[in-house]
C-alpha positions in Angstrom: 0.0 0.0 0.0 1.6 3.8 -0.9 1.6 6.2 1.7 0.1 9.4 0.8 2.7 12.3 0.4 2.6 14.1 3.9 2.0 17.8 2.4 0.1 19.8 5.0 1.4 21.2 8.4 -0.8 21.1 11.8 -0.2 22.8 14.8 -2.6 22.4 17.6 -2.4 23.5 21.7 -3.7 20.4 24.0 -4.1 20.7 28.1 -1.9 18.1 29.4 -4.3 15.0 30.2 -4.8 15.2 26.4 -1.3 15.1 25.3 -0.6 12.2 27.9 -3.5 10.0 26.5 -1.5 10.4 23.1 1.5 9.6 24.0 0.2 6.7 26.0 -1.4 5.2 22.7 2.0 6.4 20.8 3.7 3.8 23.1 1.5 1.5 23.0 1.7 0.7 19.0 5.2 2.0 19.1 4.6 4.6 16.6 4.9 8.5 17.3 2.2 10.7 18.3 2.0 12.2 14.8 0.8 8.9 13.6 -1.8 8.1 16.1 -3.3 11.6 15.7 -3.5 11.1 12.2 -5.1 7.8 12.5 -7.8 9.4 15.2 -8.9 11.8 11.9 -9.1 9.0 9.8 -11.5 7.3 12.1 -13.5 10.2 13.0 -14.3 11.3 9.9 -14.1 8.5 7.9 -12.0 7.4 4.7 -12.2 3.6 2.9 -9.4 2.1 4.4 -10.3 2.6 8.2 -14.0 1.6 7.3 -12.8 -1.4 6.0 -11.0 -2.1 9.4 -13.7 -1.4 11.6 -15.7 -3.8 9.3 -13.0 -6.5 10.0 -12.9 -5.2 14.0 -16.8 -5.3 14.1 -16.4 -8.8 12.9 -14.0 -10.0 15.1 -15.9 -8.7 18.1 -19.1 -10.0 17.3 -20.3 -13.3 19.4 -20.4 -16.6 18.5 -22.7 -17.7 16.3 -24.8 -21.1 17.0 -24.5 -23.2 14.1 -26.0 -26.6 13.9 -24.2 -28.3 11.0 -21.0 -27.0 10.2 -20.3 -28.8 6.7 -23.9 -27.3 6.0 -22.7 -24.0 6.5 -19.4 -24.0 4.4 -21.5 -25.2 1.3 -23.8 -22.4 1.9 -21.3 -19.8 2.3 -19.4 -21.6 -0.7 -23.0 -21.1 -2.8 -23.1 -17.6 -1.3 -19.8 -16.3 -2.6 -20.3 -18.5 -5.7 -23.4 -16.7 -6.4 -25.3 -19.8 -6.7 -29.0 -19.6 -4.9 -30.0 -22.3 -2.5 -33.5 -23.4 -1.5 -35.0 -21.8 1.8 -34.7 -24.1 4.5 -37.8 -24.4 6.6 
């Protein structure tokens, strides 16, 4: 994946409790504050590639699902992505 050119300057003033809960997330993904304030715009407001995480987050947060026949379900989901239609089950 490119990186976007970096082109555009910020400067911002943030009380201290602020700052700290940057720098705490900074250290936490080992990557420096600039990149985690970046990130927090992208997830605020928007742009493909963080909604396509939060998809794949939202995914892997969700609960179990019950399934009664596994085999049953991979042939569906097979169909599914195959674009074949199956019968209702009822």
């Amino acid at each position: 994946m490119l990186m976007p050119t970096l082109t555009r300057r910020l400067q911002i003033l943030l009380d201290e409790e602020r700052y700290l809960r940057l720098e705490q997330a900074a250290e936490r993904r080992g990557a420096p504050v600039s990149a985690v304030v970046r990130e927090a715009i992208d997830r605020w407001f928007g742009g493909e590639r963080m909604d396509r995480r939060a998809a794949g987050d939202r995914l892997l947060d969700a609960a179990p699902m019950e399934v009664e026949d596994w085999a049953e379900m991979k042939r569906e989901m097979a169909d599914e992505m195959a674009g074949l239609d199956r019968p209702e089950r009822g």
